[in-house]
N, C-alpha and C positions, 0 to 999 in steps of 0.2 A: 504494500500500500504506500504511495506517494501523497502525504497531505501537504496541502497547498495553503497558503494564506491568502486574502482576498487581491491580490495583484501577483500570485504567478499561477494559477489556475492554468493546466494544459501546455505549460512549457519547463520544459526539462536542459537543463543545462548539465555540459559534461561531467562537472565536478560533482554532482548529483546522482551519478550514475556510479553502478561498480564497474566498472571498462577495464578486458582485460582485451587487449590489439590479438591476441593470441584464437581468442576463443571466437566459434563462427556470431557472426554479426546478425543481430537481429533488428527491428525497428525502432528509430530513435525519432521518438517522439517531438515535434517542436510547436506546432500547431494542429487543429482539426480542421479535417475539411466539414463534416457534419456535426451540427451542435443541433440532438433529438429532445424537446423537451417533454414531460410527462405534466401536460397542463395539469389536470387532476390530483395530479401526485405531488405539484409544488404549489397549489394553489390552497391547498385543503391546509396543509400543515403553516401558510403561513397568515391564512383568514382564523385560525387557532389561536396563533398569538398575536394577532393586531386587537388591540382596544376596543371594546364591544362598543359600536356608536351608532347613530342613527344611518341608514341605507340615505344618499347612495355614497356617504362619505367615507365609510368603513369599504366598503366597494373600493371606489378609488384609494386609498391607500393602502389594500393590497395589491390592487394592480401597480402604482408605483413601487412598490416593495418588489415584487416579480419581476417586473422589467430593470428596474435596476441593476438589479444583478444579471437576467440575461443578456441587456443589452450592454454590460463591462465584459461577461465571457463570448461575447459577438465581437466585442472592440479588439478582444485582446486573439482574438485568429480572424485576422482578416483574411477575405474573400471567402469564411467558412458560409456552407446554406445553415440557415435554421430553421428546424422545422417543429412546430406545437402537435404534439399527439392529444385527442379527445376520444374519451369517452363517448359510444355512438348513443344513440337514444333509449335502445333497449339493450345495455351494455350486459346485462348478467344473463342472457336466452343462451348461448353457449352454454358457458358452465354450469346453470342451472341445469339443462340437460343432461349433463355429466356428475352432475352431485345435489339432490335437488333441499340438502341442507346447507349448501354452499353461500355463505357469511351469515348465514342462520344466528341469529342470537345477538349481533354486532350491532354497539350502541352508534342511533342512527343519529343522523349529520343535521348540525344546525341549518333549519329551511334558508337561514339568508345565504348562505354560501352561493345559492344563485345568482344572487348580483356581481359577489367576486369572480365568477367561472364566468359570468357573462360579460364583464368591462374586461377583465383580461380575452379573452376570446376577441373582443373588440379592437381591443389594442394591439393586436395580432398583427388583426387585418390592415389598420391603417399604418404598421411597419414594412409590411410588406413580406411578413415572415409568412413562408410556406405551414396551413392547417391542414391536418390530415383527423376525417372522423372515423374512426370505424364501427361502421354498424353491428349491430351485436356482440361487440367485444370491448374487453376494455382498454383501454389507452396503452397499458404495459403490454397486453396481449400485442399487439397492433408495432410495440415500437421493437419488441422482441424479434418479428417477423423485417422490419426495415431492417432493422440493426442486422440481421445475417443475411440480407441480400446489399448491402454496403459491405461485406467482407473485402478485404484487406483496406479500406479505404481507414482515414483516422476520423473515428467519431466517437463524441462524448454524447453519452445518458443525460441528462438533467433528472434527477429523480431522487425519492427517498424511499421509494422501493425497494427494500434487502431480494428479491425474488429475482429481481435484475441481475443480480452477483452474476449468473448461470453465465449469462452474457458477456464476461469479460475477459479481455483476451487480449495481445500485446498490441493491439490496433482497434479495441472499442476499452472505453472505460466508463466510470460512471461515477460522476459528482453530486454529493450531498448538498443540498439549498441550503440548509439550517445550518451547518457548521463549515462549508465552503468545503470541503475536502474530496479528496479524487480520490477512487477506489482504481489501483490497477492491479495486473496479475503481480 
């Protein structure tokens, strides 16, 4: 694991490396070309801890909060795509058919979170960041399947999804919102 502080997110410097010239070469990481985020999955945790206020201001200052940060880890790989993964509309019809006790029992989500998912989604758009929804599934579902057809390409997770891990490999990693840090192999 590589933790990063909030200004070197996704770049690797030699002296940061164990380098041995001997040993075969593998990918040295300096910037991503793809930055996937898991709207869902960083909007929920950080509508959690912003200040419980009246809609649509609590709204807006998670989406400020979100973008903040994605758009420093956008600043800091230029020419990378970013792309927002959502949640389709009837995101749990997969796996419910698969497990029909699946998140069965799980204390359900403050109703205003809708306005956070919704100005972030908004704010998306007017960046010009590529949205991807997927129907019936959920957002990780969805970024698990991009993320291994972008093989060998270098792209970072945005997410707080420990489930993601599966996905990591010397050419996808995946960085925690809440604590800035990058998970590599």
């Amino acid at each position: 694991m590589y933790n990063t502080d909030d200004t070197s997110c996704g770049v690797y410097e030699e002296e940061d490396l164990d380098f041995d010239p001997s040993a075969p070469q593998t990918f040295t990481l300096t910037t991503y070309d793809w930055i996937i985020v898991d709207g869902p999955g960083v909007v929920h945790p950080v509508h959690a801890m912003v200040d419980p206020g009246p809609e649509p201001d609590r709204a807006k200052q998670v989406s400020r909060t979100v973008w903040n940060r994605i758009d420093e880890l956008a600043g800091r790989n230029p020419g990378c795509k970013v792309v927002m993964a959502w949640d389709g509309k009837h995101n749990r019809a997969f796996r419910n058919t698969l497990n029909v006790s699946y998140k069965h029992g799980r204390v359900g989500r403050d109703p205003s979170i809708r306005y956070a998912l919704a100005e972030v989604f908004r704010q998306a758009r007017t960046r010009g960041y590529v949205q991807i929804v997927f129907p019936h599934y959920e957002a990780d579902d969805g970024i698990a399947t991009l993320a291994k057809e972008l093989a060998g390409q270098r792209v970072l997770i945005v997410s707080e999804d420990h489930d993601l891990y599966q996905l990591i490999t010397p050419t996808i990693h995946q960085h925690h919102f809440r604590n800035s840090t990058t998970q590599t192999p």
